[in-house]
N, C-alpha and C positions, 0 to 999 in steps of 0.2 A: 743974214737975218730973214731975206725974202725967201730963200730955201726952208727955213725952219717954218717958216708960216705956212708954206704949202705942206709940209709934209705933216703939218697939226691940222688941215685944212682936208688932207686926203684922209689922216689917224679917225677924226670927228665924224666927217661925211660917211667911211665904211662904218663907223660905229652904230650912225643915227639907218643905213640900208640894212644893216644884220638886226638889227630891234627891230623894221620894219617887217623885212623876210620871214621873222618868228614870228612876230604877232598876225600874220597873213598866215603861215601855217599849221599857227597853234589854235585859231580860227577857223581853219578851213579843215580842221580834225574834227571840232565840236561842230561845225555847222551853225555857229552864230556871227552875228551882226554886227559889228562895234561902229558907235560914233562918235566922234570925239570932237567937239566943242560944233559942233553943228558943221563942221568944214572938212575934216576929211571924215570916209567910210571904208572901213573895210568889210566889204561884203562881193557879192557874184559870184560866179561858177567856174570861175578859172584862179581862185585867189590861191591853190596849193601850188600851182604851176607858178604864179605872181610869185609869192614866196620865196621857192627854190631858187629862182631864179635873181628876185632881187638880193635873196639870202647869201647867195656864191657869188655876186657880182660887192657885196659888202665884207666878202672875205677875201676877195679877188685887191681891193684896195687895200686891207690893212696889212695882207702878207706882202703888197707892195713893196712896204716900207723895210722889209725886212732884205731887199735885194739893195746889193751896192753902186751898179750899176744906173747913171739914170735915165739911159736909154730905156733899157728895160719897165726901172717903174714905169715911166712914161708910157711905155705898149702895154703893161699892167694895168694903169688905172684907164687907160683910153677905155680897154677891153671890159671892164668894168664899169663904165660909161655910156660905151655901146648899148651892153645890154638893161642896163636902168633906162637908157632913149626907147628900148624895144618897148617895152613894157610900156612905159608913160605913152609912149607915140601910138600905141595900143588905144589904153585908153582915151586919148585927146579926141583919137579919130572915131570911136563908138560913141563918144558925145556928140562928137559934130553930126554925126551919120544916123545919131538914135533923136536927135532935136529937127531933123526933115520931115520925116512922114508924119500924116496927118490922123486926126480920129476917125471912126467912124467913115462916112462916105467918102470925105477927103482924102483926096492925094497927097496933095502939100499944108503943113501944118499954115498957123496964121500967124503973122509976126510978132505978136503978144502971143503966143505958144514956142515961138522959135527962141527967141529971146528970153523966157522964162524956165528953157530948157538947159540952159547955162547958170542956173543960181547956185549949184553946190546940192549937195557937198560932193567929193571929188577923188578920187582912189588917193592914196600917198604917192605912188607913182608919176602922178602927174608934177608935182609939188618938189620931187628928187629929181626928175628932168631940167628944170631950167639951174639947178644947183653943179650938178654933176658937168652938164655943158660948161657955165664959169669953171668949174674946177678945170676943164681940160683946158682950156682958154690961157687961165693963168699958169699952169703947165707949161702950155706953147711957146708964152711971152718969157716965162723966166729960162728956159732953156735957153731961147737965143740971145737972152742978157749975157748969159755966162759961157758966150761962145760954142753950145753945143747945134751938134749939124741939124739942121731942119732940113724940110724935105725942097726947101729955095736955096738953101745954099748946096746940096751935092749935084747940083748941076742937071738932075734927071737923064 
């Protein structure tokens, strides 16, 4: 039962990153904006590369599911996970790094500027990060339910 959850849980997750990947680069063909409920945006100057990238890391999980193996999934959807961190960890860190400097003559923003630089809205990226992390998480936990080798049991 907990095998079939995750493998509905990795099915949904590549689903909801391959919608994302298309809408990032069928977006970044027109050269428009989208905002969607005032929380995420897809816009900036790297969203066809976003795209691609979140696009084959959401193809990367659903032909997963298509191996028997579940070592393999497991280095599948990891691999697939990775690269959604790349991307999110992308954006997390040009927020944090574009909410420092200051206007004008200022160096350092002011803490009602720093802190106001964090309201949103927020690539989708950021948002398939902390999902995709769980997803490997519960990966990890059910494998070694079901007796398969981690990397604590082959002795290193």
């Amino acid at each position: 039962m907990k095998d079939k959850l995750i493998r509905l849980a990795i099915f949904t997750l590549g689903l909801i990153v391959i919608s994302v990947g298309l809408m990032e680069l069928l977006l970044s063909l027109t050269g428009e904006t989208l905002v969607v409920g005032g929380v995420i945006v897809f816009s900036g100057s790297f969203m066809l590369w976003r795209g691609l990238v979140l696009g084959s890391a959401g193809v990367f999980m659903v032909f997963a599911l298509r191996i028997q193996n579940p070592v393999e999934v497991k280095a599948q959807v990891l691999l697939a996970s990775i690269m959604i961190s790349i991307v999110g960890g992308m954006e997390v860190l040009d927020l944090i790094l574009s909410s420092i400097p200051g206007e004008g003559s200022r160096w350092i923003s002011t803490a009602g500027e720093f802190v106001g630089a964090y309201g949103g809205p927020y690539q989708p990226a950021v948002f398939l990060l902390p999902l995709s992390l769980i997803l490997v998480v519960a990966m990890n936990r059910n494998m070694a339910d079901h007796g398969g080798e981690t990397s604590h049991e082959q002795g290193r």
